[in-house]
N, C-alpha and C positions, 0 to 999 in steps of 0.2 A: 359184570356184563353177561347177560342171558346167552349164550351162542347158540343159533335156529339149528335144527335137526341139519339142516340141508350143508352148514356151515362148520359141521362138527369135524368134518376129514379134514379140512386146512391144517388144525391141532395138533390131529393125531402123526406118530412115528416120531417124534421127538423125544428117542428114548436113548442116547449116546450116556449113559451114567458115569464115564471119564470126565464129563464137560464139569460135573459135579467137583471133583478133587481139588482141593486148594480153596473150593467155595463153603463146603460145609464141614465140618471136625468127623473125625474119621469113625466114631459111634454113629454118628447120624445118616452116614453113606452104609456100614452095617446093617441099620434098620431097615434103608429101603431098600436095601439088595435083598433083606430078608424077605420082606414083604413083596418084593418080585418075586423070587419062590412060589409062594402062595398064588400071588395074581396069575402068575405064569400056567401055573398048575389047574387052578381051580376056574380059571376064568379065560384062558388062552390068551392075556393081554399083558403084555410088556406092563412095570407098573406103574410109569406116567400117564400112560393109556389112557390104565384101569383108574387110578385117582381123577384123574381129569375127567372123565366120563360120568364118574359115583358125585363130584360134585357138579357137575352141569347138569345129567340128567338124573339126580334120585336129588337132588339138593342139599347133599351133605353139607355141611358147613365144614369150612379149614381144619375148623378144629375137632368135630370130631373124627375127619380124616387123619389129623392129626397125630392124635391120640391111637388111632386105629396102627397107623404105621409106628410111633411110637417115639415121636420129633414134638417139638415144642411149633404151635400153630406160624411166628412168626419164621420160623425157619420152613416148614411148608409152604407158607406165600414167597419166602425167598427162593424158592424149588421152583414155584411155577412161575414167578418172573424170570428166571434163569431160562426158563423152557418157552419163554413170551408165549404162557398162558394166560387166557382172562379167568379171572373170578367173580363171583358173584358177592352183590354190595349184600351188606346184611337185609337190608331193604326186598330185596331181589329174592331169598331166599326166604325169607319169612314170607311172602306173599305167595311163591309159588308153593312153602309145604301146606300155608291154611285152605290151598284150593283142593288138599287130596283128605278126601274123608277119614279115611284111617286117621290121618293124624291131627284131627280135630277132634274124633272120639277120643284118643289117648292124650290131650292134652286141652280138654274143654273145660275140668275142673281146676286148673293150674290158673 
């Protein structure tokens, strides 16, 4: 589901990462505490925030958030259910990166 600019703060601050414990193996709470670090640091955003925002508004896909944080895709959708985030249908995402130029030059021969 696309969430409108206007609609984006409902999401946001749902960053308690205890709620996490018991819910994902204790490497994968590692990762995104790691990667809170970073977001924290480099972006001033808690990093449910920061994920949540890099896939709504830059239209990352799960998985290469995924990958970025360093969790297996289904367990990132299992994060943002946990945090009753929407995601974006694959549908969704593909439609909103072919309207950005850049990413039609870098992937027009593909």
């Amino acid at each position: 589901m696309i969430v409108q600019q206007e609609e984006l703060a409902k999401y946001l601050g749902k960053n308690d990462l205890s709620s996490l414990e018991g819910r994902v193996n204790s490497n994968t709470l590692k990762n995104i505490r790691r990667c809170e670090e970073i977001s924290c640091r480099e972006y001033n955003l808690p990093v449910i925030d920061y994920l949540f925002l890099k896939h709504q508004q830059q239209n990352r896909s799960l998985r290469q958030l995924a990958k970025e944080v360093g969790v297996s895709p289904p367990t990132l959708k299992k994060i943002f259910d946990n945090y009753r985030l929407p995601t974006l249908t694959t549908a969704e995402a593909t439609r909103q990166n072919w309207q950005d130029s850049d990413f039609r030059a870098r992937n027009a021969e593909a």
